[in-house]
MDTraj code that builds the backbone (N, CA, C; nanometers):
import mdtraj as md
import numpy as np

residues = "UNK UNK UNK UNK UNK UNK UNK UNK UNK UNK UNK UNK UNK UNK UNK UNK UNK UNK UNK UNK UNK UNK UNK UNK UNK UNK UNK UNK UNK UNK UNK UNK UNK UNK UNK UNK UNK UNK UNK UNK UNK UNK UNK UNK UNK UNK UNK UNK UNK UNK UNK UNK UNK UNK UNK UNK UNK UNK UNK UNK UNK UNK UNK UNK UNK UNK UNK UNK UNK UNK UNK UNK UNK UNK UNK UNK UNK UNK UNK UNK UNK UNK UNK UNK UNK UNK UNK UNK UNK UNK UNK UNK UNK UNK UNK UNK UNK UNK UNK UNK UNK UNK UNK UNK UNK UNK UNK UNK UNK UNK UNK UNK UNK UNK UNK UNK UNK UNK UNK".split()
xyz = np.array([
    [7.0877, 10.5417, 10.0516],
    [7.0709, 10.4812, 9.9216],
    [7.1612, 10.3591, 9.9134],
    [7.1037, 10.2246, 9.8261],
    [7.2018, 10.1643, 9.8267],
    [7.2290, 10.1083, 9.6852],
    [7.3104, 10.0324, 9.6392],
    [7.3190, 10.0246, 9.5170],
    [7.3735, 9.8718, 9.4665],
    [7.3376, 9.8084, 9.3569],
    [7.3540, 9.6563, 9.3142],
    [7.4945, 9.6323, 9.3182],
    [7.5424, 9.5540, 9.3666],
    [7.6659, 9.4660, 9.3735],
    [7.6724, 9.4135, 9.2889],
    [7.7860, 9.3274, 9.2611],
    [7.7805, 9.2248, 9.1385],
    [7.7064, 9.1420, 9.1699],
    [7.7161, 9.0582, 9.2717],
    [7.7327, 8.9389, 9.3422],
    [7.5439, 8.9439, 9.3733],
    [7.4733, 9.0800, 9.3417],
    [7.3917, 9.0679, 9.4294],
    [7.3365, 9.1278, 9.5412],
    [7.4509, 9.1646, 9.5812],
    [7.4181, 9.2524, 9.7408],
    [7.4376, 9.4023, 9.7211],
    [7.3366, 9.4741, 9.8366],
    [7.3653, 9.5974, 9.8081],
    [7.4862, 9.6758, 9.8773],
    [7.5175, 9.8076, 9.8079],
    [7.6420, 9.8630, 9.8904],
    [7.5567, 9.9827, 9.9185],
    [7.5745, 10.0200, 10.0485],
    [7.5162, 10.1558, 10.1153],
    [7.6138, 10.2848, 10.0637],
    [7.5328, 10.4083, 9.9953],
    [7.6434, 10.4616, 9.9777],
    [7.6438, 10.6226, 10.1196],
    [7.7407, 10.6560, 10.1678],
    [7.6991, 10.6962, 10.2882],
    [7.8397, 10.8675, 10.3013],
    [7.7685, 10.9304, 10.3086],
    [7.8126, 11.0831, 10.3805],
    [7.7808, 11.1172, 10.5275],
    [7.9443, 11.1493, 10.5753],
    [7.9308, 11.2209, 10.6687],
    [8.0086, 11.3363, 10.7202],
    [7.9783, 11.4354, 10.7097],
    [8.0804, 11.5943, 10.7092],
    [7.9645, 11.7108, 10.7598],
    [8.0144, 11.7964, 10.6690],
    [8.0290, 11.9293, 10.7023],
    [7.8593, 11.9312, 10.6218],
    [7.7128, 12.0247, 10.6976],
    [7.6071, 12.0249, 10.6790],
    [7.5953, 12.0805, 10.5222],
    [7.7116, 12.1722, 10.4675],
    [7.6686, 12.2672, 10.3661],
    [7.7149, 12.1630, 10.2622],
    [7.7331, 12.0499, 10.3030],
    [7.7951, 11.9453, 10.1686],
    [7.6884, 11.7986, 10.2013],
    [7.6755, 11.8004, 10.2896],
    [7.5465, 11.7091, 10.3126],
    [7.4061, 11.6807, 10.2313],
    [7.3395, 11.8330, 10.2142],
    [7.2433, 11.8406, 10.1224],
    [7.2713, 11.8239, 9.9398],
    [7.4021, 11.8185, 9.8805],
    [7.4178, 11.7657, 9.8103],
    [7.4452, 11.6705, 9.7485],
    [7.4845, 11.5715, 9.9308],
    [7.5304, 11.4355, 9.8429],
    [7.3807, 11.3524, 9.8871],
    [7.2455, 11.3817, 9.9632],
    [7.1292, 11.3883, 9.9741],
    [7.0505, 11.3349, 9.8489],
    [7.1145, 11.4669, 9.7625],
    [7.0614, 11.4768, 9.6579],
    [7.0629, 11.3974, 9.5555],
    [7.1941, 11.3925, 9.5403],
    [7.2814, 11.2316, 9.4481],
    [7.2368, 11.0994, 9.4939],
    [7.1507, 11.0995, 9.6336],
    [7.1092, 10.9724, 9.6446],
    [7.1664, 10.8758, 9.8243],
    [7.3169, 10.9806, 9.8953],
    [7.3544, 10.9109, 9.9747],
    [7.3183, 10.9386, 10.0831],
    [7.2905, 10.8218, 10.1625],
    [7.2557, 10.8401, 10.3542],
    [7.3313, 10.9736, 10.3525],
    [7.3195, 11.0532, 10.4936],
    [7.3853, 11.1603, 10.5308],
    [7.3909, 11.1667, 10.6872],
    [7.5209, 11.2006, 10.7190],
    [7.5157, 11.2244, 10.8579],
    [7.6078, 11.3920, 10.8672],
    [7.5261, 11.4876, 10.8902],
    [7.5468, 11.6024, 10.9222],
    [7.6003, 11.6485, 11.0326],
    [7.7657, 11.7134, 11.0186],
    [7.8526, 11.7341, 11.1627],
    [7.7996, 11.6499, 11.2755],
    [7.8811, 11.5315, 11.2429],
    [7.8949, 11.3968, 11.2836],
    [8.0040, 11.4309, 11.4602],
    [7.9835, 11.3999, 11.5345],
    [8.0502, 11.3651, 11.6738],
    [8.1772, 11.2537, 11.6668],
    [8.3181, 11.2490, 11.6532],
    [8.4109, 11.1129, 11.6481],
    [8.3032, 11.0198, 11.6959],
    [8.2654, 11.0088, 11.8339],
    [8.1745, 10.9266, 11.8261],
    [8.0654, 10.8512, 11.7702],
    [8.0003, 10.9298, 11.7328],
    [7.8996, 10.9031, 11.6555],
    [7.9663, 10.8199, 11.5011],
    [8.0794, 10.9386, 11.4370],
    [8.1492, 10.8303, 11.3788],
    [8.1554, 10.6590, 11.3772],
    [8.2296, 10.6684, 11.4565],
    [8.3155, 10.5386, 11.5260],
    [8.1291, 10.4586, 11.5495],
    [8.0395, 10.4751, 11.5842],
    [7.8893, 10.3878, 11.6226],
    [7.8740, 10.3478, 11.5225],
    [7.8745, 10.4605, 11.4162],
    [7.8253, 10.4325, 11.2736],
    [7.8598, 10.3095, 11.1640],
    [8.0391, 10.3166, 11.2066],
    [8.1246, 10.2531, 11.1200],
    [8.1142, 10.1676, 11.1496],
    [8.0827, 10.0856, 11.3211],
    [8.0918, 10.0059, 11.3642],
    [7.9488, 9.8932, 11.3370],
    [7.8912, 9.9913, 11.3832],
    [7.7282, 9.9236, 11.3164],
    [7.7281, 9.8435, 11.1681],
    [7.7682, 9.9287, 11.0600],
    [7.8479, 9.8663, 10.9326],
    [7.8829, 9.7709, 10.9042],
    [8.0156, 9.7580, 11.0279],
    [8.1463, 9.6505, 11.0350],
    [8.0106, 9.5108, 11.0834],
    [7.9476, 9.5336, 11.1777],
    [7.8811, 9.4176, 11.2579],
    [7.7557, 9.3542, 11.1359],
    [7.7227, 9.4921, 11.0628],
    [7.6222, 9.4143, 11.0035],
    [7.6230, 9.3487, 10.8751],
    [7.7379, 9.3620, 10.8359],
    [7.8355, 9.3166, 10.7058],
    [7.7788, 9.3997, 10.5708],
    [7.7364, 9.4873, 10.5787],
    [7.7072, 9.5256, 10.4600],
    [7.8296, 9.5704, 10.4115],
    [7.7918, 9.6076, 10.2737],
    [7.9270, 9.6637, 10.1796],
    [7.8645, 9.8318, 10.1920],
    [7.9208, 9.8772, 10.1734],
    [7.9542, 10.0656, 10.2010],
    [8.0656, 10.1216, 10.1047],
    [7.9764, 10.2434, 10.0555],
    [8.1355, 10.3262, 9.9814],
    [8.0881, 10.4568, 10.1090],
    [8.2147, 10.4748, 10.1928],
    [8.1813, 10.6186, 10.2651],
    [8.2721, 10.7205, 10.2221],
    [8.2261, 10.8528, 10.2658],
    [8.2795, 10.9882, 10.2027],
    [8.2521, 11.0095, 10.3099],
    [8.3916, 11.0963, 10.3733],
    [8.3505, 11.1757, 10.4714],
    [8.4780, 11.2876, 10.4926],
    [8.4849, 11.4029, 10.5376],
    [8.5601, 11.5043, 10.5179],
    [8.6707, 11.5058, 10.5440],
    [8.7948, 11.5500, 10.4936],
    [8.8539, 11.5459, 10.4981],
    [8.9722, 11.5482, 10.6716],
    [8.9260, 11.6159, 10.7498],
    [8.9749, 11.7076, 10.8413],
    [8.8483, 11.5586, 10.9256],
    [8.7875, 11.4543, 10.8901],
    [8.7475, 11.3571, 10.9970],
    [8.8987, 11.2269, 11.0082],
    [8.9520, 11.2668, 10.8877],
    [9.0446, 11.1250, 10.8727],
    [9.1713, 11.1505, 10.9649],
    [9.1968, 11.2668, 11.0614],
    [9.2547, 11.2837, 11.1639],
    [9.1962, 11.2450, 11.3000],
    [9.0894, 11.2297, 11.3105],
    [9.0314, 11.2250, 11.4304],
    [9.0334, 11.0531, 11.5093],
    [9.0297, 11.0196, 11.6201],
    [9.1026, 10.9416, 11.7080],
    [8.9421, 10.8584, 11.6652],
    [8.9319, 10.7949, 11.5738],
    [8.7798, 10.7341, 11.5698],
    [8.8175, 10.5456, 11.5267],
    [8.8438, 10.4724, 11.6130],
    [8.8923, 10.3282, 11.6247],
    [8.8654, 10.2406, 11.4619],
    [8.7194, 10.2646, 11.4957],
    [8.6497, 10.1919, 11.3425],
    [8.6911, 10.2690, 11.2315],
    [8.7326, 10.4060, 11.2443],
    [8.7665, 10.4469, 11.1123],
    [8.9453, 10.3688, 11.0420],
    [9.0059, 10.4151, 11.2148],
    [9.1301, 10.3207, 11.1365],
    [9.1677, 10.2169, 11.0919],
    [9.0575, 10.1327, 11.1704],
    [9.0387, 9.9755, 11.1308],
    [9.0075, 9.9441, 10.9920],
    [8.9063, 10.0082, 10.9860],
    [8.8356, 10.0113, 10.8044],
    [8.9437, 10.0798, 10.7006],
    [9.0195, 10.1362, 10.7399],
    [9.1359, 10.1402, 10.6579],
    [9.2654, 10.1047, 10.6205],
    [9.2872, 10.0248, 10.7453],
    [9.3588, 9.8891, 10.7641],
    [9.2906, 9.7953, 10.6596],
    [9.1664, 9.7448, 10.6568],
    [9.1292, 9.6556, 10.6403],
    [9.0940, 9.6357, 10.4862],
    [8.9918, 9.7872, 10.4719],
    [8.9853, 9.7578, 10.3057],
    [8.8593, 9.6535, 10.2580],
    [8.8130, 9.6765, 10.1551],
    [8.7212, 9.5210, 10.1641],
    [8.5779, 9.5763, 10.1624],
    [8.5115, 9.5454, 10.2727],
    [8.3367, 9.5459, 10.1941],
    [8.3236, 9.7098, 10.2487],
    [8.4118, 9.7885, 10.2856],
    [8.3867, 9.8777, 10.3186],
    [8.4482, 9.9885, 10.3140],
    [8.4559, 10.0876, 10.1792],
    [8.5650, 10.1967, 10.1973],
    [8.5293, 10.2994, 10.2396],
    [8.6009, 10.3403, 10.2870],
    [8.6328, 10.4656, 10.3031],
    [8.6879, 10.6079, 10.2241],
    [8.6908, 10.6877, 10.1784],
    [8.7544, 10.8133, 10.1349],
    [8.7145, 10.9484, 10.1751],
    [8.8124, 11.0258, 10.1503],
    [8.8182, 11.1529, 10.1841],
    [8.7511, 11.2615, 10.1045],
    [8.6710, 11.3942, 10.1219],
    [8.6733, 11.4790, 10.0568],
    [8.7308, 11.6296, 10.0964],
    [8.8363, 11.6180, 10.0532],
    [8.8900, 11.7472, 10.0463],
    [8.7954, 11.9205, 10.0593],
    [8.8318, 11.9692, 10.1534],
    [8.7842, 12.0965, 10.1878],
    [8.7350, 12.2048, 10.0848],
    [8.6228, 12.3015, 10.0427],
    [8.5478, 12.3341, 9.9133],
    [8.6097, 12.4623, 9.9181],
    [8.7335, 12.4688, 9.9442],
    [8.7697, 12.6417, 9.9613],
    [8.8821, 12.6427, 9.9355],
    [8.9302, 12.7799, 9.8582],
    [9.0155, 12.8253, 9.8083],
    [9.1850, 12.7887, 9.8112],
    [9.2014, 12.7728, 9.9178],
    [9.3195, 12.6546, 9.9909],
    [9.3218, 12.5942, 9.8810],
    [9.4856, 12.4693, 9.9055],
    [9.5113, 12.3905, 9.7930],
    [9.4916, 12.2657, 9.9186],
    [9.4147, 12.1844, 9.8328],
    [9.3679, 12.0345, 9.9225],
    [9.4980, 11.9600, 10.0356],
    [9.4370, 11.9199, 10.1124],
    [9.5155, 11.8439, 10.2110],
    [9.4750, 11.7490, 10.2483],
    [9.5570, 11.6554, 10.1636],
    [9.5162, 11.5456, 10.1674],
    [9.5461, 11.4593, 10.2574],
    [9.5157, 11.3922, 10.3277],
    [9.5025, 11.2822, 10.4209],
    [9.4961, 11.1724, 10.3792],
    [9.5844, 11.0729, 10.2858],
    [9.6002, 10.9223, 10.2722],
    [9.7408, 10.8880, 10.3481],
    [9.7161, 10.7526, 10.3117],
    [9.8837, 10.7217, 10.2992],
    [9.9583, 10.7418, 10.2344],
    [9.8859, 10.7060, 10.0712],
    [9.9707, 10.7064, 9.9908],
    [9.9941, 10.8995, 9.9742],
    [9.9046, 10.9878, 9.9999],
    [10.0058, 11.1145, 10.0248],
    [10.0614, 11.1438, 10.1623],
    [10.0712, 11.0854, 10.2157],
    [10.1738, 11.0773, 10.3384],
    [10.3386, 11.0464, 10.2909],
    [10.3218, 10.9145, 10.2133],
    [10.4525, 10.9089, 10.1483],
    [10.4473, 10.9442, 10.0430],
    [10.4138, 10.9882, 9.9708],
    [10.4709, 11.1323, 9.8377],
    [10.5393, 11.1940, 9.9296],
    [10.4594, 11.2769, 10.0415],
    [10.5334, 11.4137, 10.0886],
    [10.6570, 11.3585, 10.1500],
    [10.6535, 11.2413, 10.2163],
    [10.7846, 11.2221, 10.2568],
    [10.8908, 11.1979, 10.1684],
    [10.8548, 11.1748, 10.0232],
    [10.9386, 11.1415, 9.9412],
    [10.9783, 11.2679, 9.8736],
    [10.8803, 11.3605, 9.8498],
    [10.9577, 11.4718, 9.7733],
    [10.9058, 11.5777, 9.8113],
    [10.8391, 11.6004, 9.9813],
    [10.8216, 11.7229, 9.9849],
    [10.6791, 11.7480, 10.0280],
    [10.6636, 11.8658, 10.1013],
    [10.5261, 11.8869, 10.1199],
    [10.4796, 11.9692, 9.9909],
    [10.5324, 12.0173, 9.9386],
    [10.5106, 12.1257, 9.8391],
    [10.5114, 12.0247, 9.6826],
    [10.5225, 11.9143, 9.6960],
    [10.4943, 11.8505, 9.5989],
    [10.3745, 11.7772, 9.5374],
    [10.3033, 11.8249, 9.6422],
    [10.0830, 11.7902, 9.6105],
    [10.0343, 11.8958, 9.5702],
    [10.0870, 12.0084, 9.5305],
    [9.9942, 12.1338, 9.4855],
    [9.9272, 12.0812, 9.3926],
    [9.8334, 12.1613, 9.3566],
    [9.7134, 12.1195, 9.2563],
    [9.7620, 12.2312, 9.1195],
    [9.8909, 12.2921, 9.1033],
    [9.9379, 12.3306, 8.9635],
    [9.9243, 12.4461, 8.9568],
    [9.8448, 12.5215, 9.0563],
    [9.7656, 12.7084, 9.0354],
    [9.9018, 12.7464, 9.0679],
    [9.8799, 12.8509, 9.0407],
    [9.9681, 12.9530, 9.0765],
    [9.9242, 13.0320, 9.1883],
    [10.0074, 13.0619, 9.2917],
    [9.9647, 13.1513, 9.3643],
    [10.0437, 13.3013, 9.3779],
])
top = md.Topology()
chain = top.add_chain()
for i, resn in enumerate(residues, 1):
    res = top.add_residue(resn, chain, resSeq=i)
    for name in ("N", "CA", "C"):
        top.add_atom(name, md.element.get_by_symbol(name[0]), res)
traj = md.Trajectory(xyz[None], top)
């Protein structure tokens, strides 16, 4: 699916994770790539990067560790093409993978991203 820009141009909006979360973002309207390969990743993003489109991507959480070139680049970079995370659909308290919670935790802690429950 893609969607009006300001300017005009469209932005692709694009999923790629875990199959049981796939058919819902399908549904909402976005491309889908179902238990995606780093590789396949990294083709995808790259294809993107070359063909200049604008992109909002979602892709799972537990991909934003993985050794995938174009993913780190595109987050270096910022711009016609984001990137974000979705956090894992289970009971667990989220683990997040940015920077900016990289330095929270270094600033006050790993135990300082809970999501407020009680356990």
């Amino acid at each position: 699916m893609t969607t009006e820009a300001a300017h005009g141009r469209q932005t692709r909006l694009l999923f790629m994770g875990d199959s049981s979360l796939a058919d819902g973002f399908r549904l909402i309207g976005f491309e889908t790539v179902s238990n995606p390969e780093p590789a396949q990743v990294n083709r995808i993003l790259r294809d993107l990067d070359r063909s200049r489109d604008s992109a909002f991507v979602i892709i799972d959480d537990a991909m934003m560790d993985w050794d995938v070139p174009m993913l780190a680049q595109l987050r270096r970079e910022g711009g016609r093409i984001i990137v974000i995370s979705l956090p894992p659909l289970e009971t667990m308290p989220p683990r997040l993978s940015s920077d900016v919670a990289a330095r929270l935790q270094r600033l006050f802690g790993a135990g300082s991203l809970s999501t407020g429950e009680e356990t």
